[in-house]
N, C-alpha and C positions, 0 to 999 in steps of 0.2 A: 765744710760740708764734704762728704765721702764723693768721689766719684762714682760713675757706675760704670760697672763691667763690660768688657767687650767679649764676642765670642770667642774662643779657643777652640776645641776641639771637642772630638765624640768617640767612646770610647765602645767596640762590640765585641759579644762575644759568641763564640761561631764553631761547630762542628765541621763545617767547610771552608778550613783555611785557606787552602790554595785559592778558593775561588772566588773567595772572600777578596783577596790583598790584589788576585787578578783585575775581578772588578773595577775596586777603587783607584788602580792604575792606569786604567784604561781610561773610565768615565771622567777622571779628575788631570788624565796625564800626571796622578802624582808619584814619586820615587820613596823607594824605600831608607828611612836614614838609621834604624837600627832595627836586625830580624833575626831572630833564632827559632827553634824548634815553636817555642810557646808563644810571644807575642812579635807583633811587628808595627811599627811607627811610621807611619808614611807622612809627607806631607805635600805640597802644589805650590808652594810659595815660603817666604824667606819665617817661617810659623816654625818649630823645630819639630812641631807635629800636627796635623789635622786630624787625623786619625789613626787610633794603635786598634788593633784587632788580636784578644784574646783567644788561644787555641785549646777550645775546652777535652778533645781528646787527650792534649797532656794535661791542663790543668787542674781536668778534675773527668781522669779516665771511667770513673766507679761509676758518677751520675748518669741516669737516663735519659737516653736524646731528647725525649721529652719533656723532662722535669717541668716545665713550665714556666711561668711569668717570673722573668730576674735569671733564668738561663742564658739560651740562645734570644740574642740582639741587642739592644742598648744596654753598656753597662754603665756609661756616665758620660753628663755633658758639661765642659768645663766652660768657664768665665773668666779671665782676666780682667785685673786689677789692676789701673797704671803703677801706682804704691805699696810699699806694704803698710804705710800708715792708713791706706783706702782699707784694705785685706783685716787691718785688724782695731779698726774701727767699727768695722761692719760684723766682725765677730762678736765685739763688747755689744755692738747693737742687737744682735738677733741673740747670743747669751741671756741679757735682761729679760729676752719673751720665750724663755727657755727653749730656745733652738739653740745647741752644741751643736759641733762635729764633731761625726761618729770616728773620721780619723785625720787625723795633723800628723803630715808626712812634708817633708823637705826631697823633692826626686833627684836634687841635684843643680839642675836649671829652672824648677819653680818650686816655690815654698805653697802648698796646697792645702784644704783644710775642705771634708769632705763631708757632705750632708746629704740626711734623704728628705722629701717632699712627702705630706700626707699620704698619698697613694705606694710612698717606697721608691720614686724613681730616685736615683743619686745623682747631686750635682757637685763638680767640683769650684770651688772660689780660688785662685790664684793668684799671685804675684811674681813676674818672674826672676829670676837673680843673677841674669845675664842676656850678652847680646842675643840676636838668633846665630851669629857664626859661631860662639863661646857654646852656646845648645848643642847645636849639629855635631860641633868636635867632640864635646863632652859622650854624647848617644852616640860615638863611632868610635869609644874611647873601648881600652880592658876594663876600667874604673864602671863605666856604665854596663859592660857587658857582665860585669861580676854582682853588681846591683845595680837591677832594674828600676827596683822598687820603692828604693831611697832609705830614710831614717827619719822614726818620728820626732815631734819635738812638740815642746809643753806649750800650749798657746796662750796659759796662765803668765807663765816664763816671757814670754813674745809680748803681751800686752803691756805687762810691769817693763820690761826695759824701754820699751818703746817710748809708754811715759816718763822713763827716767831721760829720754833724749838721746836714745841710740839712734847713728847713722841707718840710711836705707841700706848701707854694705853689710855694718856687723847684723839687720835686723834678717839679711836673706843670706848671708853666707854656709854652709852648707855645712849642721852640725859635726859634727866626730859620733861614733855610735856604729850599731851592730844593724846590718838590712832591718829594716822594717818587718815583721808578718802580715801579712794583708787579711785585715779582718770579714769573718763572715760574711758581717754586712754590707762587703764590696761584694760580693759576689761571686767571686774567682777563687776563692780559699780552698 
């Protein structure tokens, strides 16, 4: 039987970055573990992230402040998987009732696989592919600073080895591949 997920993190997206990250640092006492112009990953505990904050003046300067629902504020809420045999069992599961993810991305330190809900909200499923200090070093690395975003990967690919009896190392090891593009349907594009 699959496990079930624990919370991760939330991801928003915000015209007012400064006062956005200020916020979250103050209310949560939490510290920044990787930030540049566009997004930033805070977290309050040994999580390599609680929260990243989207900076939609870079991201997507052209849009209007107001554009509406799927803009400014929740962009996704993640889930943790202890497994990635839990990750993509649960895939083969919700697959069969034709629920896909709209995007299977590997960020480095978790292999994700990303879905919307009826109404459009996105939620991320996870597994992660290392400690939290192998995370933090990873998000304070060039490696991370040059891709934020990660590299997709085939989750048709992922199921079939899985079944064939690939380790949890080679099933979350962080493929080879060119950044990801972050699809529409995340919201950020």
């Amino acid at each position: 039987m699959t496990s079930s997920p624990t919370f991760s993190h939330v991801v928003f997206m915000t015209r007012r970055f400064e006062e956005m990250k200020a916020w979250y640092m103050n209310v949560f006492g939490a510290e920044i573990v990787h930030g540049d112009a566009a997004l930033a990953f805070l977290t309050y505990d040994d999580e390599s992230h609680r929260f990243a904050i989207a900076n939609l003046d870079i991201l997507k300067p052209d849009a209007p402040a107001d554009s509406g629902h799927g803009e400014i504020g929740l962009n996704h809420i993640a889930y943790t998987y202890p497994t990635a045999a839990d990750l993509l069992e649960t895939y083969a599961r919700l697959r069969k009732q034709g629920v896909t993810p709209y995007w299977p991305v590997h960020h480095g330190f978790t292999l994700s696989m990303y879905y919307q809900d009826p109404d459009g909200n996105r939620i991320e499923l996870q597994v992660e592919s290392c400690n939290s200090q192998e995370a933090f070093d990873y998000m304070r690395s060039n490696a991370f600073a040059s891709n934020p975003v990660g590299v997709e990967f085939d989750p048709e690919d992922l199921l079939a080895r899985y079944r064939e009896g690939a380790s949890e190392a080679e099933l979350t090891a962080f493929p080879a591949g060119s950044p990801s593009a972050i699809p529409e349907a995340h919201g950020i594009a």
